[in-house]
MIMAR-678707 format. One record per atom (N, C-alpha, C, O): atom name; residue number from 0; x, y negated, z. Coordinates in steps of 0.001 Angstrom, whole numbers, padded with zeros to 6 digits. Example, Ala and Ser with C-alpha at 12.3 -4.5 7.8 and 13.67 -1.06 7.14 Angstrom:
BEGIN
- N,0,013190,005690,007800
- CA,0,012300,004500,007800
- C,0,013200,003300,007800
- O,0,014236,003319,008465
- N,1,012850,002250,007080
- CA,1,013670,001060,007140
- C,1,012900,-000030,007870
- O,1,013409,-001138,008039
This chain:
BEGIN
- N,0,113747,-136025,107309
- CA,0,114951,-136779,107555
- C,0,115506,-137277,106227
- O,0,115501,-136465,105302
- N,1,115891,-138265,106047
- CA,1,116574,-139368,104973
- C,1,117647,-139581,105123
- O,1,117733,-139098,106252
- N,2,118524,-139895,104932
- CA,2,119949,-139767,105080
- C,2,120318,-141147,103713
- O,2,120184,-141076,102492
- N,3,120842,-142385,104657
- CA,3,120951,-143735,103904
- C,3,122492,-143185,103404
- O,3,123379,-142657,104075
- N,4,122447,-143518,101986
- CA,4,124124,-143666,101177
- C,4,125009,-144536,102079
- O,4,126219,-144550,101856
- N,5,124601,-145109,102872
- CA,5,126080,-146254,103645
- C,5,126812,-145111,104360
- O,5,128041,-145057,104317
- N,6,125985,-144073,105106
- CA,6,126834,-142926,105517
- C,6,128227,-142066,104241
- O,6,129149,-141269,104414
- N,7,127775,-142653,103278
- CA,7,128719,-141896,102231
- C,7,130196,-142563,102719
- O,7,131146,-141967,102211
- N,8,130475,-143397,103378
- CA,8,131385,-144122,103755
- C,8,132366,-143584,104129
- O,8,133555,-143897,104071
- N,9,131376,-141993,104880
- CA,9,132202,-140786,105749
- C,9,131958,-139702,105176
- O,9,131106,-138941,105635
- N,10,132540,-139463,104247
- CA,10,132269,-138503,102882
- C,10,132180,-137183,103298
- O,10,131193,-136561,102903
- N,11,132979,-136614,104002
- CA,11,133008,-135238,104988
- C,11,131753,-134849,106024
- O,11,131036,-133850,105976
- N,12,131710,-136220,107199
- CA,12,130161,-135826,106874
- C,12,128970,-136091,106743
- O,12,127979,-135613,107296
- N,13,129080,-136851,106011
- CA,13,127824,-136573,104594
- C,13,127876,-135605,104074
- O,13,126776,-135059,104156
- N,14,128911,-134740,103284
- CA,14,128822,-133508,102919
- C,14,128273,-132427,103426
- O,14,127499,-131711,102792
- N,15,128790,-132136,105130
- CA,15,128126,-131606,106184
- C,15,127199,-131342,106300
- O,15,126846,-130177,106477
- N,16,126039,-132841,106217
- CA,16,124970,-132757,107182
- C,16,124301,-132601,106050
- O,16,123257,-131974,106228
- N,17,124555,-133027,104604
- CA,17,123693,-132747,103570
- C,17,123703,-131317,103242
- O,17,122665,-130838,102785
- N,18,124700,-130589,103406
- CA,18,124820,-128869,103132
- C,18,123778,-128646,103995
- O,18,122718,-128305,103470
- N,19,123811,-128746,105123
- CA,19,123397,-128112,106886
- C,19,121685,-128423,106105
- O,19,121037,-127444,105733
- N,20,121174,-129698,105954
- CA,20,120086,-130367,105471
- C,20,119074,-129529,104032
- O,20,117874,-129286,103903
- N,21,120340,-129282,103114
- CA,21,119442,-128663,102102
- C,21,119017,-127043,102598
- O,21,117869,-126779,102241
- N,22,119788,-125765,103439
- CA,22,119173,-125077,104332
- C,22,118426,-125031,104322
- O,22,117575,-124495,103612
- N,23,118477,-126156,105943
- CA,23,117004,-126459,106168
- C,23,115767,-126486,105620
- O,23,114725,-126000,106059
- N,24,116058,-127374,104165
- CA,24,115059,-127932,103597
- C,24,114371,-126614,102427
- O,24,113283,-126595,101852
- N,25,115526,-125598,102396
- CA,25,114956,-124597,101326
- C,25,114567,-123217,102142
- O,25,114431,-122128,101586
- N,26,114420,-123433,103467
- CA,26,114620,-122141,104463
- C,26,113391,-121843,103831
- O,26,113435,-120986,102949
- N,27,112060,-122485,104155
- CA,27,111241,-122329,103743
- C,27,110359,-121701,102685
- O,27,109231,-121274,102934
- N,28,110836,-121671,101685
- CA,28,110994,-121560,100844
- C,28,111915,-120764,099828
- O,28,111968,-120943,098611
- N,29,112676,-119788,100630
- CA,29,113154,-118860,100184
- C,29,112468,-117549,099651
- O,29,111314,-117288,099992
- N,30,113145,-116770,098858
- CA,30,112020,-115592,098535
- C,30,112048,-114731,099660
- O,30,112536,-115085,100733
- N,31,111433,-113359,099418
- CA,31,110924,-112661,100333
- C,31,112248,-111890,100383
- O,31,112298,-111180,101387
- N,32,113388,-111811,099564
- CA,32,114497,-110647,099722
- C,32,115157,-111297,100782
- O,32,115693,-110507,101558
- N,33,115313,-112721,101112
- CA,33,116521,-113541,101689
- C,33,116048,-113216,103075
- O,33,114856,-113281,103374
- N,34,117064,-112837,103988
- CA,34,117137,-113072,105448
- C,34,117919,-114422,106021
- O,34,118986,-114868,105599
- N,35,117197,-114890,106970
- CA,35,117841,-116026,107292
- C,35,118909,-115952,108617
- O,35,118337,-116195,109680
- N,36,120190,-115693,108720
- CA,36,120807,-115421,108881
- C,36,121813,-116977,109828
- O,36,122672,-116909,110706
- N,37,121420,-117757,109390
- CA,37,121944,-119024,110039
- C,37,121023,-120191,110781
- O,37,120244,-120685,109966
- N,38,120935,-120616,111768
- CA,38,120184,-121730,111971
- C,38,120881,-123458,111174
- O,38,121940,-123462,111801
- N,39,120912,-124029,110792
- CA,39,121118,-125229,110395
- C,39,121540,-126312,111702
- O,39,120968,-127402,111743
- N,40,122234,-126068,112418
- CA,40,121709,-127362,113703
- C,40,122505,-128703,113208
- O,40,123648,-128932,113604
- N,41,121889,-129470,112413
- CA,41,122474,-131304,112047
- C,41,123388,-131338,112821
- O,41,124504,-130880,112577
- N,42,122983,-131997,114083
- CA,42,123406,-132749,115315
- C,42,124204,-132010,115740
- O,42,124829,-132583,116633
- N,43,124668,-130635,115527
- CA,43,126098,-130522,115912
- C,43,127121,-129852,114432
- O,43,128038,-129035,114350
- N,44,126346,-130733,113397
- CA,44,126932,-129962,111766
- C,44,127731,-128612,111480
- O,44,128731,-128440,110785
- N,45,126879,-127583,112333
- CA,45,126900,-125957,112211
- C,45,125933,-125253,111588
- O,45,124743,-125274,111904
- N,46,126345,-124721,110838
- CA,46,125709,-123220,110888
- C,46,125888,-122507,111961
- O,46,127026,-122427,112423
- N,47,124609,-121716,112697
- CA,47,125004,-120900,113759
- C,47,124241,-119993,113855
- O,47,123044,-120257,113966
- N,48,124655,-118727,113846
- CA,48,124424,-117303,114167
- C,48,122905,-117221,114737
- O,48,122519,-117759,115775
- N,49,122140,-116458,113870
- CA,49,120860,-116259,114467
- C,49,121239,-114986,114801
- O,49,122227,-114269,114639
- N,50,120005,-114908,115389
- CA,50,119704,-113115,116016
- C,50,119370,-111768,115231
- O,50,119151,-110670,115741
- N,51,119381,-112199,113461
- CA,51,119136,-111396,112722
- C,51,120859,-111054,112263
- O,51,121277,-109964,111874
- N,52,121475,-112021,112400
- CA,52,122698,-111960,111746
- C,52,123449,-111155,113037
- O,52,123608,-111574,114184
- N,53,123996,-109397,112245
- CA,53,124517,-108843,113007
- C,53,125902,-108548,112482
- O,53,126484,-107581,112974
- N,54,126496,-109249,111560
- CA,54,127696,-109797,111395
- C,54,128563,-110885,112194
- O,54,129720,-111306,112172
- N,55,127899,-111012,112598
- CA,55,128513,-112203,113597
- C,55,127960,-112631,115183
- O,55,126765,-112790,115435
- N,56,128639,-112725,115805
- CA,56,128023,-112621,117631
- C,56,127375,-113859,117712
- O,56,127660,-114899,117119
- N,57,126244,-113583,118710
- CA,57,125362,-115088,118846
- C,57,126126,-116158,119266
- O,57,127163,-115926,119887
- N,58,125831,-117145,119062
- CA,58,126554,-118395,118874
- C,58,127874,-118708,118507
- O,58,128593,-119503,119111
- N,59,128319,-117771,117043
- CA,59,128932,-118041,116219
- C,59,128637,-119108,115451
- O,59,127499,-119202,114991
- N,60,129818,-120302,115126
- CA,60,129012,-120911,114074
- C,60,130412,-121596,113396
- O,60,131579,-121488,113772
- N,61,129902,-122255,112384
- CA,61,131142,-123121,111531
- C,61,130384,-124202,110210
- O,61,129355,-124279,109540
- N,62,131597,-124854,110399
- CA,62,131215,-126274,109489
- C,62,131044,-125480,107968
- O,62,131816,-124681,107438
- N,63,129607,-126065,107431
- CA,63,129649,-125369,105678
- C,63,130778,-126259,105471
- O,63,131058,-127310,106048
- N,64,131372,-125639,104537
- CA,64,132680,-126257,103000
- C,64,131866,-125705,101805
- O,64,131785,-124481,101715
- N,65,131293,-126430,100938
- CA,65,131013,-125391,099745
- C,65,132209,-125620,098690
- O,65,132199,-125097,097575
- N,66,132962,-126231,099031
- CA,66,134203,-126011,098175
- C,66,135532,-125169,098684
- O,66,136723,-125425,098505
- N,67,134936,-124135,099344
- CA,67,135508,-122915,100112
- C,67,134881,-121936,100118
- O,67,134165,-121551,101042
- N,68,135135,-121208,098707
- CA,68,134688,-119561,098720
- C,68,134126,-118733,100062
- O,68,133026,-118182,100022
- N,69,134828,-118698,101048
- CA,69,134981,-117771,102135
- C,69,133595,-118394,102373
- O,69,132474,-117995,102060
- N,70,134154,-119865,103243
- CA,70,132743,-120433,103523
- C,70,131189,-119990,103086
- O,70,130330,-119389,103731
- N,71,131179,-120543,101699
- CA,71,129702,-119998,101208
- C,71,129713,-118751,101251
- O,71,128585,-118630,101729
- N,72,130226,-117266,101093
- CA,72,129892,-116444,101390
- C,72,129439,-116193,102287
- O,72,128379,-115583,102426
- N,73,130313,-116708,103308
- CA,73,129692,-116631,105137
- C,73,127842,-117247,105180
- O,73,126880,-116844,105833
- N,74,127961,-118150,104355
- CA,74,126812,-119036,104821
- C,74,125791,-118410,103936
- O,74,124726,-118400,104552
- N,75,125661,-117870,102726
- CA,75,124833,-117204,101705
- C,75,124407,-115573,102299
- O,75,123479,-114932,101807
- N,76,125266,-115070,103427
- CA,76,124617,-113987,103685
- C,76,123629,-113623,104302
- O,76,123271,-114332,105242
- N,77,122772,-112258,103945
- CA,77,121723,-112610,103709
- C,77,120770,-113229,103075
- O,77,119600,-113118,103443
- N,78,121128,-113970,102033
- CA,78,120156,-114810,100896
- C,78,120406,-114164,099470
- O,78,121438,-113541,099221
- N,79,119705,-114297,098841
- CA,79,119117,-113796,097424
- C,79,120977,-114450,096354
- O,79,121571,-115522,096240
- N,80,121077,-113761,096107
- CA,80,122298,-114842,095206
- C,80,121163,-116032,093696
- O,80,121552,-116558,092654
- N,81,120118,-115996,094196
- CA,81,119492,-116887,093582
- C,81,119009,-118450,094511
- O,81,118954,-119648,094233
- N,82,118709,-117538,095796
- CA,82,118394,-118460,096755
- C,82,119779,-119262,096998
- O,82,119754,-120492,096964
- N,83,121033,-118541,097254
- CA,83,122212,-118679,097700
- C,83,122588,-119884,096384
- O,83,123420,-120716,096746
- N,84,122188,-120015,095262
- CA,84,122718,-121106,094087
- C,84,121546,-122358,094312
- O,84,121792,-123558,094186
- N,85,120506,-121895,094595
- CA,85,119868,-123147,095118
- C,85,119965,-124127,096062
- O,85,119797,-125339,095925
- N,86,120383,-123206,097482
- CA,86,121479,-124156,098286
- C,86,122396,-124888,097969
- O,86,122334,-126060,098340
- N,87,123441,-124476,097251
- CA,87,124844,-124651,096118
- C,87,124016,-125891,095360
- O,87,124054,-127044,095789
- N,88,123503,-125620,094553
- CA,88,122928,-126886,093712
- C,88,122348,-128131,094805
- O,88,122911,-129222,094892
- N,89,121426,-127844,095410
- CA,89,121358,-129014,096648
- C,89,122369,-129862,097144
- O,89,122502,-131085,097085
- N,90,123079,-128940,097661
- CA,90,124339,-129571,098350
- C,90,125275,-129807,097322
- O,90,126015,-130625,097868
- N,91,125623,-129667,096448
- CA,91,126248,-130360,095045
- C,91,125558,-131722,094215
- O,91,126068,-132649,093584
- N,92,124019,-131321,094578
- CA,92,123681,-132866,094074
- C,92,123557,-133994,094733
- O,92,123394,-135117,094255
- N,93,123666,-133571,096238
- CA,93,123794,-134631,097431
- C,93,125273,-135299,097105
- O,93,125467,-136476,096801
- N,94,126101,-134430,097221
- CA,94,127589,-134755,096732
- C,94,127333,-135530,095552
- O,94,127513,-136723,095794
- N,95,126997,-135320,094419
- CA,95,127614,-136410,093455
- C,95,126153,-137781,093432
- O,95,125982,-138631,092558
- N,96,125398,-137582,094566
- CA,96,124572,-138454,095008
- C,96,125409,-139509,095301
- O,96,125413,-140571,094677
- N,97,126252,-139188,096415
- CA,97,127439,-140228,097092
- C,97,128199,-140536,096505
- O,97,128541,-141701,096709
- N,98,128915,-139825,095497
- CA,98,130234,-139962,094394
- C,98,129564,-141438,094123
- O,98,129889,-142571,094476
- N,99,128075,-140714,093043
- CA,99,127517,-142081,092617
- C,99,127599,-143631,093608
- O,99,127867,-144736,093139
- N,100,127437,-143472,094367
- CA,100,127116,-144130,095437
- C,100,128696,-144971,095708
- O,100,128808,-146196,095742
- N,101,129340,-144413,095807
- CA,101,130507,-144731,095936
- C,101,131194,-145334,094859
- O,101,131622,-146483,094966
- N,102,131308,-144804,094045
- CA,102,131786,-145487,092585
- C,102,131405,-146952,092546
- O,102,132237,-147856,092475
- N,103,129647,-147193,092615
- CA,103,129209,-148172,092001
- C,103,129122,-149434,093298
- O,103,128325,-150369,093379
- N,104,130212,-149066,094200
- CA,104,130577,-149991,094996
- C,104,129181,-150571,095594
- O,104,129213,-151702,096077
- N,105,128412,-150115,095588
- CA,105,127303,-150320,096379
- C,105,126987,-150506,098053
- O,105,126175,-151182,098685
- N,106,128076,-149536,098432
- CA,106,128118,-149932,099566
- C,106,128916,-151439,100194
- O,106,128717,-151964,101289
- N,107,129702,-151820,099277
- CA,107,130212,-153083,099610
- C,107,128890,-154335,099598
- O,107,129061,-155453,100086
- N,108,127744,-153942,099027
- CA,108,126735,-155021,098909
- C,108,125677,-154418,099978
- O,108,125434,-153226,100164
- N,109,124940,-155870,100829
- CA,109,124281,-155613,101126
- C,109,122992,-155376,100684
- O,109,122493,-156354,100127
- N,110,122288,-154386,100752
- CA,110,120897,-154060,101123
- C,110,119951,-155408,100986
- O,110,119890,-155992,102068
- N,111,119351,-155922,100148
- CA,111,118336,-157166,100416
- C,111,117671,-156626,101278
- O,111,117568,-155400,101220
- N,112,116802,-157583,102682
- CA,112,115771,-157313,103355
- C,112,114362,-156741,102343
- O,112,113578,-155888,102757
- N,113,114252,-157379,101018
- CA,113,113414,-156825,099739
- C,113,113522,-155613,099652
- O,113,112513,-155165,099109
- N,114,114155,-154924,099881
- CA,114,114218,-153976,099197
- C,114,114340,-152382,099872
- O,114,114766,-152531,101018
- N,115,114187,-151359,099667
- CA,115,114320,-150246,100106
- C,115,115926,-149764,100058
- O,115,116509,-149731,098974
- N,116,116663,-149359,101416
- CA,116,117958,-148837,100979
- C,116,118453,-147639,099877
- O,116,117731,-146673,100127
- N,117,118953,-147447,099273
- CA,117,119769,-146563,098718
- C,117,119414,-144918,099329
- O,117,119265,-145161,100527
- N,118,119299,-144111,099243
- CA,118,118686,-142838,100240
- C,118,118989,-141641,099310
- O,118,119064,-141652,098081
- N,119,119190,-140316,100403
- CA,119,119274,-139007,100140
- C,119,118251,-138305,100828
- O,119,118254,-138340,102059
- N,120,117254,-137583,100131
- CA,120,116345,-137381,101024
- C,120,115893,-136410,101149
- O,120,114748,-136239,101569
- N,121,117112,-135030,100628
- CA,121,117215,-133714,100997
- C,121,116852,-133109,099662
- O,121,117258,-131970,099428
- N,122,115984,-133880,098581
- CA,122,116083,-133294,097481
- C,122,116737,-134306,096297
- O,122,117570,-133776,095560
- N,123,116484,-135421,096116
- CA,123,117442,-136512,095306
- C,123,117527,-137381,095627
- O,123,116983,-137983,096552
- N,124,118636,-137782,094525
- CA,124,119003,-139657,095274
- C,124,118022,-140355,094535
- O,124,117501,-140134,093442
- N,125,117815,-141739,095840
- CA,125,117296,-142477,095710
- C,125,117441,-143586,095507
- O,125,117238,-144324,096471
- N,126,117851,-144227,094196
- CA,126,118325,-145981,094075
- C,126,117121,-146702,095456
- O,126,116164,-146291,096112
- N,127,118235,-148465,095267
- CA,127,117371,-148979,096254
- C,127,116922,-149821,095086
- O,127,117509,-150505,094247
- N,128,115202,-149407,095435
- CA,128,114169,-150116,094875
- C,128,113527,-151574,095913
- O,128,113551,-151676,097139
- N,129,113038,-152469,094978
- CA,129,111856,-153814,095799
- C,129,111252,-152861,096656
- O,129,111025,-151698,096323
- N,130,110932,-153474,098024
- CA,130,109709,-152986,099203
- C,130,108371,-152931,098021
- O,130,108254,-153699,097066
- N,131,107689,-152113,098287
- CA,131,106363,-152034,097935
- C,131,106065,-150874,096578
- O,131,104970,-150495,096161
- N,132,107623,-150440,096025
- CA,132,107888,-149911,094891
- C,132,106851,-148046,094698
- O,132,106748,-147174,095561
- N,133,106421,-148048,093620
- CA,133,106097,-146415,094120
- C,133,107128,-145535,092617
- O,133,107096,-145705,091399
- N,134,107799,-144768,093361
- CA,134,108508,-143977,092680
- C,134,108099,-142597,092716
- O,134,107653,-142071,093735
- N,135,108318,-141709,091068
- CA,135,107952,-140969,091274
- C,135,108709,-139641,090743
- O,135,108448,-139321,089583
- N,136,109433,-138997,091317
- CA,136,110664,-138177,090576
- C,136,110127,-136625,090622
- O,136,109355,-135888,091235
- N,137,110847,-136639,089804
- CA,137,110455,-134828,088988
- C,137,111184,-134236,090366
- O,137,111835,-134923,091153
- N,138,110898,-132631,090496
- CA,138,111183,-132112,091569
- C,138,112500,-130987,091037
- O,138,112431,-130074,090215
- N,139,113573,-131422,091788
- CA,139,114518,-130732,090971
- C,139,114455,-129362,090558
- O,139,113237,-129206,090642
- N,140,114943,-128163,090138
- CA,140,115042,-127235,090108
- C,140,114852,-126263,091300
- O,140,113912,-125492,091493
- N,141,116102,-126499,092158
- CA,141,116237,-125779,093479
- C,141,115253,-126061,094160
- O,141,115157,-125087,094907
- N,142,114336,-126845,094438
- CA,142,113355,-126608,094933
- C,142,112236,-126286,094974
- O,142,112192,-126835,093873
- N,143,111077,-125877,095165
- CA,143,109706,-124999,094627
- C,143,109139,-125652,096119
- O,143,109676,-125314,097173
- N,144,108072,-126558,096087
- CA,144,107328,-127274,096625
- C,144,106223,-125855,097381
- O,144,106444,-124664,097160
- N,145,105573,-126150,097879
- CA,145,104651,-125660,098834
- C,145,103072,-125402,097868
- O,145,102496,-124432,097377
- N,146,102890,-126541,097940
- CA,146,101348,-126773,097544
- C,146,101506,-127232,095913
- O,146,100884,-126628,095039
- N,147,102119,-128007,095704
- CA,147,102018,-128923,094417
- C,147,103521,-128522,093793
- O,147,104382,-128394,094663
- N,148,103974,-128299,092376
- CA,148,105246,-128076,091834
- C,148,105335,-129129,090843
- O,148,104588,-128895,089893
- N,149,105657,-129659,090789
- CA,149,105926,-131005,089913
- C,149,106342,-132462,090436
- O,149,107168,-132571,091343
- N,150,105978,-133142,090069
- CA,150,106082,-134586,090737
- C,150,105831,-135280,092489
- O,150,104841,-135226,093218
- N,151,106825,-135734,092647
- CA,151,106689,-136549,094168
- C,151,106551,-137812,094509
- O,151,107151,-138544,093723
- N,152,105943,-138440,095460
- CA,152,105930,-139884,094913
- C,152,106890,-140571,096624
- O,152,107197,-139895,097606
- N,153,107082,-141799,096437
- CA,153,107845,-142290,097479
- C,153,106847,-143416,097473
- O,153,106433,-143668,096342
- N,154,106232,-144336,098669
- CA,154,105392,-145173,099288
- C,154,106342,-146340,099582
- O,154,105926,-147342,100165
């Protein structure tokens, strides 16, 4: 899932679905200490109570804030306080993904049909490049790839 900057429009949630999103995107990929403790569900921008999490009754859930202490605690339990800053960094660089995004009044211009939109794509932002462009960005920190650790390319 990609997530176009014109959504930055609705800054709250974009924030949301990009918190809910990086989760997702690092569940995987967590170490072996972290229990996963929350499901991610986008489409209704919750965290919600898995069946491991016996802090909280099944189908508990709530909107991440990571600019609410309580919040990230709620949402980090169970995770490594290493895993728990990698989330934090995700969802902080999605945020000043949009800041960017926003600032540079970009959304007031359209999109050439040329060109690729503007994009968040769970690990960095993506300027909008010419159609046909191949980009190739370092893999941030917070994340640790599967197969390959280094470089990604975009088609």
């Amino acid at each position: 899932m990609m997530l176009p900057l014109s959504l930055c429009q609705y800054v709250s949630v974009y924030n949301i679905v990009t918190s809910l999103f990086c989760y997702r995107l690092l569940k995987p990929h967590l170490s072996e200490h972290s229990e996963v403790y929350w499901n991610a569900e986008i489409s209704g921008r919750v965290f919600e109570a898995t069946a491991k999490n016996k802090l909280f009754p099944a189908g508990y859930s709530f909107e991440p804030d990571i600019e609410n202490e309580t919040n990230v605690a709620t949402a980090c339990q169970g995770l490594t306080s290493y895993d728990c800053q990698r989330w934090l960094s995700c969802s902080k660089r999605a945020r000043t993904c949009c800041k960017d995004y926003n600032a540079s009044k970009a959304w007031f211009l359209e999109t050439p049909e040329s060109h690729c939109p503007p994009i968040w794509d769970g690990m960095s932002c993506v300027n909008s490049v010419p159609n046909g462009t191949v980009m190739s960005i370092k893999c941030p920190d917070y994340y640790i790839p599967i197969k390959r650790p280094g470089m990604y390319s975009f088609f």
